[in-house]
C-alpha positions as CSV (number, residue, x, y, z in Angstrom):
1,X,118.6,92.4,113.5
2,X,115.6,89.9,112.6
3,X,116.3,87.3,110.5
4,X,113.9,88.2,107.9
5,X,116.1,91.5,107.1
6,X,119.1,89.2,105.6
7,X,116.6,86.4,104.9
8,X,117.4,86.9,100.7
9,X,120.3,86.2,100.3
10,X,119.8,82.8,101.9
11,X,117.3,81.9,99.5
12,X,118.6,79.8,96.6
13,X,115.8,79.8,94.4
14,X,116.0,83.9,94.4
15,X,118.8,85.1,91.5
16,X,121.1,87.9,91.1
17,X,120.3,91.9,90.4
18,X,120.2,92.3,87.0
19,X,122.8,95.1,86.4
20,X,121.9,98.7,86.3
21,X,123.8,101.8,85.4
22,X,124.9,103.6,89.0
23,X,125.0,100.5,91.1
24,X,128.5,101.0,92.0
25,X,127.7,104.9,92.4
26,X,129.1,106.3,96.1
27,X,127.7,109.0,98.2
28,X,128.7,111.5,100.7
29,X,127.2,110.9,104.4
30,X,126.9,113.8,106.6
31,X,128.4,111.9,109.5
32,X,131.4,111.8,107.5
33,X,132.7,108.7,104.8
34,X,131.0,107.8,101.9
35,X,128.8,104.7,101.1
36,X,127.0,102.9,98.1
37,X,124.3,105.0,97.0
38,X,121.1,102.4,97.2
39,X,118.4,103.8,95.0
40,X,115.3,102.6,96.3
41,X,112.7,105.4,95.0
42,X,112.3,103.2,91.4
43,X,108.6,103.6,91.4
44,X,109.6,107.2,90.2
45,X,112.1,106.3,88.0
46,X,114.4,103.4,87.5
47,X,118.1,102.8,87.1
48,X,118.9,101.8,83.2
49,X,119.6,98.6,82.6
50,X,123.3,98.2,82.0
51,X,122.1,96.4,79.0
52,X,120.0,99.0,78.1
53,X,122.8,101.5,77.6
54,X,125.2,99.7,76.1
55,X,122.4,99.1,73.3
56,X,122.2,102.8,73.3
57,X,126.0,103.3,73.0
58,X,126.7,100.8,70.6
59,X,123.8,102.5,68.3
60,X,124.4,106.0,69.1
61,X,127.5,106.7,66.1
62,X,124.5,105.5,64.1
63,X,121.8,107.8,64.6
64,X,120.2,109.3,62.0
65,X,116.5,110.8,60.8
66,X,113.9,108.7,60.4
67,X,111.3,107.4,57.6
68,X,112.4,110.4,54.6
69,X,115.9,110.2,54.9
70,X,117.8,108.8,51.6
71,X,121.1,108.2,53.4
72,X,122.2,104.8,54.9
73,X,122.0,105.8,58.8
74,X,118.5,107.4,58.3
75,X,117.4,104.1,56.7
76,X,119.4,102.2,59.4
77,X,117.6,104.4,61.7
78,X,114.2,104.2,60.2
79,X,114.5,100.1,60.5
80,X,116.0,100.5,64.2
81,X,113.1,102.6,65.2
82,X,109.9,100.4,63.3
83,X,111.4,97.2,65.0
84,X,111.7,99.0,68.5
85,X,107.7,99.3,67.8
86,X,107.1,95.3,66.7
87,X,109.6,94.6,69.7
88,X,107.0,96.5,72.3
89,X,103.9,95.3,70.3
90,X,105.3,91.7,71.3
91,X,106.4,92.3,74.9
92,X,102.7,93.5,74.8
93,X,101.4,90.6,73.3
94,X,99.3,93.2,71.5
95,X,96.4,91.6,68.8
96,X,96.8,91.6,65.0
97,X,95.9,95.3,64.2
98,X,97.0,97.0,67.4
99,X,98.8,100.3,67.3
100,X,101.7,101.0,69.3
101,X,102.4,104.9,69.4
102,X,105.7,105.8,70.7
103,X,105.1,109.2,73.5
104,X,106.7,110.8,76.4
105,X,105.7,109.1,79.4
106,X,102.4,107.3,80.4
107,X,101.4,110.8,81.1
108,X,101.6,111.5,77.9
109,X,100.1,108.7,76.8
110,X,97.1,109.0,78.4
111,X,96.8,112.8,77.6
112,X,97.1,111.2,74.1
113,X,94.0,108.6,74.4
114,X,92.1,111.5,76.3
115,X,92.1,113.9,73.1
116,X,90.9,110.6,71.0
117,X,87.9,109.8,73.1
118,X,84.6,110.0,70.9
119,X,82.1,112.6,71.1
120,X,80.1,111.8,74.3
121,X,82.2,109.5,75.8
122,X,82.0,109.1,79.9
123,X,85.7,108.1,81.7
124,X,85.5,106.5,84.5
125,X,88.5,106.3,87.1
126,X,88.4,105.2,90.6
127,X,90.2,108.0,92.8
128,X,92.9,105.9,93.4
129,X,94.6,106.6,90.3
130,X,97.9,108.4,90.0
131,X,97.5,112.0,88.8
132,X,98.5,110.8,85.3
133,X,95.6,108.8,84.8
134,X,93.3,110.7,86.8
135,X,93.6,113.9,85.4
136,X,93.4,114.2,82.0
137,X,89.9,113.0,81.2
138,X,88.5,116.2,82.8
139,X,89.4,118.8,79.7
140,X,87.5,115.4,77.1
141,X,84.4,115.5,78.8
142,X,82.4,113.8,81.5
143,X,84.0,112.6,84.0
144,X,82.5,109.6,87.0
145,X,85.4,109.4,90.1
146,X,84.8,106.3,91.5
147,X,85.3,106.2,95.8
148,X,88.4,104.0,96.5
149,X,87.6,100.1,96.9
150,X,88.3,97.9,99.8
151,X,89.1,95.1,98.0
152,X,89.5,94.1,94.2
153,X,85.9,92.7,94.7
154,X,84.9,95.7,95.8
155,X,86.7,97.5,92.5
156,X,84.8,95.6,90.1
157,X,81.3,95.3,92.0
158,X,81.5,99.3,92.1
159,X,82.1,99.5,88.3
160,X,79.5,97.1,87.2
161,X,76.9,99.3,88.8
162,X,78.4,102.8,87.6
163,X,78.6,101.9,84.2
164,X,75.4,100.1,84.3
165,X,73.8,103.2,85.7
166,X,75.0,105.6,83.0
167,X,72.8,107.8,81.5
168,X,73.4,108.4,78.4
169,X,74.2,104.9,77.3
170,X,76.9,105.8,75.8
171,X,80.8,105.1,74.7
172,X,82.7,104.5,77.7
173,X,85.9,104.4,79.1
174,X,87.5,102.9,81.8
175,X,90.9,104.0,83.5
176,X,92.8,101.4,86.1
177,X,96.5,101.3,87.5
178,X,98.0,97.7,87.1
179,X,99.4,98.6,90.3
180,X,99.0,101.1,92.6
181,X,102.3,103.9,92.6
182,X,101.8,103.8,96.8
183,X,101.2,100.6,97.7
184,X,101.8,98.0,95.2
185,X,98.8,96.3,95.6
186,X,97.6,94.5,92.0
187,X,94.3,95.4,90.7
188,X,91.9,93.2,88.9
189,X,92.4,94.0,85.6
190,X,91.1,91.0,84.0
191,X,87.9,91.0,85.9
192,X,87.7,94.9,85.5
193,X,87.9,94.3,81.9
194,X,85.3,91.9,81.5
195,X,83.1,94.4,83.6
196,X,83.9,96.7,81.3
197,X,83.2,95.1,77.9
198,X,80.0,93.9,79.3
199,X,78.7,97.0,79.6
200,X,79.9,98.1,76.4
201,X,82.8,100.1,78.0
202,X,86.8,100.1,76.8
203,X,89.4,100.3,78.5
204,X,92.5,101.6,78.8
205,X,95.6,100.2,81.7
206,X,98.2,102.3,83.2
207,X,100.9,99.9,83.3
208,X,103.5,102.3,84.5
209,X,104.3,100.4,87.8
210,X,103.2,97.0,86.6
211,X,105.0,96.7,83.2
212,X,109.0,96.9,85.5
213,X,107.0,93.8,87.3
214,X,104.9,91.8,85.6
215,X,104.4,90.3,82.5
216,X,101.4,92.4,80.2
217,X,99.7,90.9,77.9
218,X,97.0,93.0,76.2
219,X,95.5,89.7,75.1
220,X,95.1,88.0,77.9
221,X,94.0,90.8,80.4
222,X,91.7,92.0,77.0
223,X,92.1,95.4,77.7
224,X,92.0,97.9,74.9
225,X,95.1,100.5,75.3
226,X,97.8,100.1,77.8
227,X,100.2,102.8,78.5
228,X,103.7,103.0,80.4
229,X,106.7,104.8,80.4
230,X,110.6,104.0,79.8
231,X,112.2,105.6,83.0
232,X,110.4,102.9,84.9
233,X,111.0,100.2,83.0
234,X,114.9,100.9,83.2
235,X,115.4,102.7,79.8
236,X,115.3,106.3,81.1
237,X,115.9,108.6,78.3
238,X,112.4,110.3,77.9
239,X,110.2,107.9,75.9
240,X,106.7,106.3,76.5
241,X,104.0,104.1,75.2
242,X,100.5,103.8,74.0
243,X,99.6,100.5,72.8
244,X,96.1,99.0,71.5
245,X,92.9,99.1,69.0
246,X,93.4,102.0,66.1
247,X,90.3,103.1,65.4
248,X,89.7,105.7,68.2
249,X,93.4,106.9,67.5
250,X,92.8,106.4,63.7
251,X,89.2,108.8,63.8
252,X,91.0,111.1,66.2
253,X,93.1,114.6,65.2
254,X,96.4,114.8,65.5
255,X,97.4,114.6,69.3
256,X,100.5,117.0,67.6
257,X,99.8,118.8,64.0
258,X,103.1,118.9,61.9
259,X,105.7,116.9,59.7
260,X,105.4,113.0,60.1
261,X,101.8,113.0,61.1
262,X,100.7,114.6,57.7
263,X,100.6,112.3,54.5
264,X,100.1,115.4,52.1
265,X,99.7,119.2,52.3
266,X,98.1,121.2,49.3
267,X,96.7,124.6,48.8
268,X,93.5,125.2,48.0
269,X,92.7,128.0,45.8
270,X,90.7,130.2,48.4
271,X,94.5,130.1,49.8
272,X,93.6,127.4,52.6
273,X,95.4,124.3,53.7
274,X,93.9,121.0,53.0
275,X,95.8,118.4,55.1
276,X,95.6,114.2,54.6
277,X,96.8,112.8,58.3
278,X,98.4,109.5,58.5
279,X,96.0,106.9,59.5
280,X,99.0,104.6,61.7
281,X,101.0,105.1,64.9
282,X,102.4,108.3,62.9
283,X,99.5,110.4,63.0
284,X,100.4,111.2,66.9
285,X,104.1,111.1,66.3
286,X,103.8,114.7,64.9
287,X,107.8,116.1,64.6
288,X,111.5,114.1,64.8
289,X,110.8,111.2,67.3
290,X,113.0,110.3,70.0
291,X,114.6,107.1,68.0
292,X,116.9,106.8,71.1
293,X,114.2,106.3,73.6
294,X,112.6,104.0,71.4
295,X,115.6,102.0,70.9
296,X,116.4,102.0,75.2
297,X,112.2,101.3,75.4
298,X,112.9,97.9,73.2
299,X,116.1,97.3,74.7
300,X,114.7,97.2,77.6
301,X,111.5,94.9,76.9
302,X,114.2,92.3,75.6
303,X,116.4,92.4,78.8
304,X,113.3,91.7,81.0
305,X,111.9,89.1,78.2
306,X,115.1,87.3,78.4
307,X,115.4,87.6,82.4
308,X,111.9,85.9,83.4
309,X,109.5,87.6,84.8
310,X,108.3,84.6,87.1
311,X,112.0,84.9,88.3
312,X,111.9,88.1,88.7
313,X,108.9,88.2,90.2
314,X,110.1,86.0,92.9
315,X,113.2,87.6,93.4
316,X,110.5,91.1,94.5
317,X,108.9,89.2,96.3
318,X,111.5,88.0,98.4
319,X,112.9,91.6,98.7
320,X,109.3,92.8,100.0
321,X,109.0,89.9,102.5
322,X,112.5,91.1,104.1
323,X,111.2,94.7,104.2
324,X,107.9,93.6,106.3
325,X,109.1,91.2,108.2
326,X,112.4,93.4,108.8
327,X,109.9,95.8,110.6
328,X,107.2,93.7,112.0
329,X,108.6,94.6,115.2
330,X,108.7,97.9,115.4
331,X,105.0,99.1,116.3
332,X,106.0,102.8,115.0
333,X,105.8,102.2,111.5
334,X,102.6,101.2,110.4
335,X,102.2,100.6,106.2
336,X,99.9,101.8,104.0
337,X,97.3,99.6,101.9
338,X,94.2,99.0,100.4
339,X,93.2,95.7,99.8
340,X,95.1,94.7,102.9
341,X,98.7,93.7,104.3
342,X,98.2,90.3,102.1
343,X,97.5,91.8,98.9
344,X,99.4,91.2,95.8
345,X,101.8,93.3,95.4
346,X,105.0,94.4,93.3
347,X,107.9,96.0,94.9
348,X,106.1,99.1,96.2
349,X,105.6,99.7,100.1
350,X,104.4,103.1,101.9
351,X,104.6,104.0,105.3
352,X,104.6,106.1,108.1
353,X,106.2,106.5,111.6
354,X,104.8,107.5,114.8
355,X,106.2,110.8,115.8
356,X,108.3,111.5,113.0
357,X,107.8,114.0,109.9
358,X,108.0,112.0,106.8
359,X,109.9,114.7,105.5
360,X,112.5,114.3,108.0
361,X,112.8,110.6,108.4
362,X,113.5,110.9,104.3
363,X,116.2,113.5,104.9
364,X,117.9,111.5,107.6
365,X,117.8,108.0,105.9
366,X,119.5,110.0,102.9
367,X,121.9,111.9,104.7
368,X,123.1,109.4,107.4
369,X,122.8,106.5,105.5
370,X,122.7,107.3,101.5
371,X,119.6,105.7,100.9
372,X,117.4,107.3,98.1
373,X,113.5,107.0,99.2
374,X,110.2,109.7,98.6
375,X,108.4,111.1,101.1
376,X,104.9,113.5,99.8
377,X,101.5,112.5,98.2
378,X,103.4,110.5,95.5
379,X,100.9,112.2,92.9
380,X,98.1,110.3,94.2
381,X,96.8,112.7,96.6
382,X,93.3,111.3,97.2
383,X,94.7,107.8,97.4
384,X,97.2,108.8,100.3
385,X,94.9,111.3,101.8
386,X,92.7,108.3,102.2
387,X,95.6,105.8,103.5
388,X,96.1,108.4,105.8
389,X,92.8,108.9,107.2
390,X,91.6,112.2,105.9
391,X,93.3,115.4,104.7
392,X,96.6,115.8,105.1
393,X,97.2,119.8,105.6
394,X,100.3,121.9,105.5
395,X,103.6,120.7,105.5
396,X,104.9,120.8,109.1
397,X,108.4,122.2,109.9
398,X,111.3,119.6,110.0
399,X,111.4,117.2,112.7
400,X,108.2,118.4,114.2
401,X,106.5,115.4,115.3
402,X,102.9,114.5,113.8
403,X,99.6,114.3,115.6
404,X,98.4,113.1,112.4
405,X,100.7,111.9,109.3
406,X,101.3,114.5,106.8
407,X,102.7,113.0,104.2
408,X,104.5,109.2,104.1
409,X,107.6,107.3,102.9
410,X,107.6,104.8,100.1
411,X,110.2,102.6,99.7
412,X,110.3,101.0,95.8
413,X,112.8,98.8,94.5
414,X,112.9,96.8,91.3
415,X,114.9,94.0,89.3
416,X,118.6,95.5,89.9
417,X,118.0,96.1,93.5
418,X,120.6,94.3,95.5
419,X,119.8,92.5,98.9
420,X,122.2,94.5,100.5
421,X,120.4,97.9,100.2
422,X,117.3,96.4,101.8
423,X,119.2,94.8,104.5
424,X,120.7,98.6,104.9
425,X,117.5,100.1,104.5
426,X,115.7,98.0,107.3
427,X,118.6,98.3,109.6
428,X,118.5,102.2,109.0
429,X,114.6,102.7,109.5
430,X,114.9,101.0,113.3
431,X,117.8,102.6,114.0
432,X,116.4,105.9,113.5
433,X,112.8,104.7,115.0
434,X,115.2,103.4,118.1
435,X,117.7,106.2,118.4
436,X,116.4,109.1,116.3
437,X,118.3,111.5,114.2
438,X,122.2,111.6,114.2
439,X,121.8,114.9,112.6
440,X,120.2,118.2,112.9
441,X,118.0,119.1,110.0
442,X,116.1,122.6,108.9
443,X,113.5,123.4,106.6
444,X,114.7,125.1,102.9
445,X,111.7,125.7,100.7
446,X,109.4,122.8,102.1
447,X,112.2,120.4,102.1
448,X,113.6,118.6,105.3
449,X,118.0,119.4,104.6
450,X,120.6,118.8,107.1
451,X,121.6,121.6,108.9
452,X,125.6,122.8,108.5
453,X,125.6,123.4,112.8
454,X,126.3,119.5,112.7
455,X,125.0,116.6,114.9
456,X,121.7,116.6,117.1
């Protein structure tokens, strides 16, 4: 094996996992024996932090309704739940003012923001974007789709001229990824920012995939809103956030009408409704929030806080090096990116392999070697449609080798991934480019399974 695929651990500067939930987790393999599960699909969702849910557990005997409850857990609740807010708003580094509106997901989040835009506002989004932050702008009005960038130069050149070119000169908006969910790569946020305001544009960051990563600072990168969600940043129990300036959520309706977004409700004599919203974070927290997934949300900022970023940023970095260089050798498998195989990146790779469905080579890495990876579109379709080099098609039948790529593999770890699972995930991916299969596999409703007559 290369060096480069054990090269981590030799590195002194590069620290421990940080413990996760699961790590210790084994696995069935269809060649018979079990094995450590390694769980390297993070950029969908992450391992908690061990940390994380021991917060949760030691809170959890404790839980109670928040903000009109007269008992002492709601009250112990209620403080648990507005300090889970001032803990994001810091991790944030949000400005005096800023909102922080506890959601779903980032996908709900931004489906939040979309129903708050202004009458007449114009969204732009390059194509790039993951489905979450390229879709929901289409039901709030006008829409520009920007063509994918060959470079972050590129990126902000391309939305000078488009929002310079708008007609109306109106309210804008801006949508950008921090960092792309298929390859990694950073975008220029800062610089995109500074196109924007100059043009007298907003906008808003999906930090889904850059938040686990990097440090955000909403002041520093001076974008308006930033959005990301908890089962990425290792506190998995359904909760998200939208962060930034107030006044677009403060003029907006309710993103959900009902108790805790309403200050008062009064008939009117005609036998109406007359209805006073909240004018803070709770006039889009409509019903009984999720104190839990607040609480794992702040937990969670605090564990990474604590960690280092810059250490755990060069701990990724490290761990990405040992995947490329782990597989610079083996011509089949050919990466995916944008801005180029230098790019700035977080712990996010795609790929394909010559002559194998992607489908399949996720099935058997699984299966023969418990490795947890994706294979599909990664809900970025135009993105990976253009990595790929034009439209993808059908699904093919298992183990059906590709003229052209249907799908690809990404392989995404984050700050609990040990060294081990990528030395066992680079070992895996030449020994199945090298030998192939162990395995027989069939296809069950578009997915690649093994197949019970046994071994190929």
């Amino acid at each position: 094996m290369p060096a480069a695929a054990t090269a981590v651990a030799a590195e002194p500067s590069v620290r421990a996992p940080l413990p996760v939930l699961g790590r210790d987790v084994a696995v069935p393999l269809v060649t018979g024996g079990e094995v450590t599960y390694a769980a390297l699909d993070q950029a969908a969702s992450a391992p908690a932090l061990q940390r994380v849910w021991d917060d949760v557990a030691a809170y959890a005997p404790y839980y109670g309704s928040v903000h009109r409850g007269a008992g002492y857990l709601s009250q112990l609740s209620t403080d648990l739940f507005e300090n889970a807010r001032r803990t994001v708003a810091e991790f944030l580094d949000c400005r005096d003012g800023d909102e922080v509106v506890f959601t779903r997901s980032t996908t709900d989040s931004l489906n939040l923001l979309a129903a708050a835009l202004p009458d007449g506002c114009e969204v732009f989004v390059f194509e790039t974007e993951h489905h979450a932050a390229l879709l929901p702008w289409r039901r709030a009005g006008r829409v520009t789709f920007l063509d994918a960038p060959d470079s972050p130069a590129q990126a902000v050149a391309a939305l000078e001229r488009a929002l310079a070119d708008r007609d109306p000169y109106g309210p804008a908006l801006v949508c950008v990824t921090g960092a792309s969910n298929v390859t990694g790569e950073l975008w220029p946020v800062r610089e995109l920012a500074a196109a924007a305001h100059a043009h007298g544009a907003r906008i808003v960051l999906d930090a889904a995939q850059l938040a686990p990563h990097r440090a955000v600072s909403v002041r520093e990168l001076d974008v308006d809103w930033v959005a990301f969600s908890g089962h990425k940043l290792y506190a998995p129990f359904g909760s998200g956030v939208l962060a930034g300036r107030a006044d677009w959520l403060r003029e907006a309706e309710p993103y959900l009408a009902g108790g805790g977004a309403s200050r008062t409700v009064v008939r009117r004599a005609d036998g109406g409704v007359d209805v006073r919203w909240h004018e803070t974070a709770a006039r889009h927290e409509a019903g009984s929030p999720n104190v839990i997934g607040a609480y794992a949300v702040a937990s969670a900022c605090k564990a990474l806080t604590e960690a280092g970023f810059e250490a755990l940023a060069t701990r990724e970095d490290a761990l990405v090096r040992a995947v490329r260089e782990g597989l610079a050798d083996v011509p089949e498998v050919r990466f995916l990116s944008l801005f180029g195989d230098d790019a700035p990146r977080v712990g996010v790779l795609s790929f394909v392999v010559d002559g194998w469905n992607s489908s399949h080579f996720a099935a058997a890495l699984s299966a023969e070697y418990g490795i947890g990876v994706r294979d599909g579109l990664f809900c970025a379709h135009p993105l990976v449609r253009r990595l790929l080099g034009g439209d993808t098609g059908g699904a093919g039948e298992c183990g059906a080798p590709e003229a052209g790529a249907l799908n690809a593999i990404r392989v995404s770890f984050g700050a609990g991934t040990p060294e081990e699972h990528v030395a066992r995930f680079v070992r895996a991916v030449r020994e199945l480019v090298r030998d192939g299969a162990r395995w027989t596999y069939r296809t069950v409703d578009g997915r690649c399974v093994p197949d019970a007559s046994g071994r190929a």
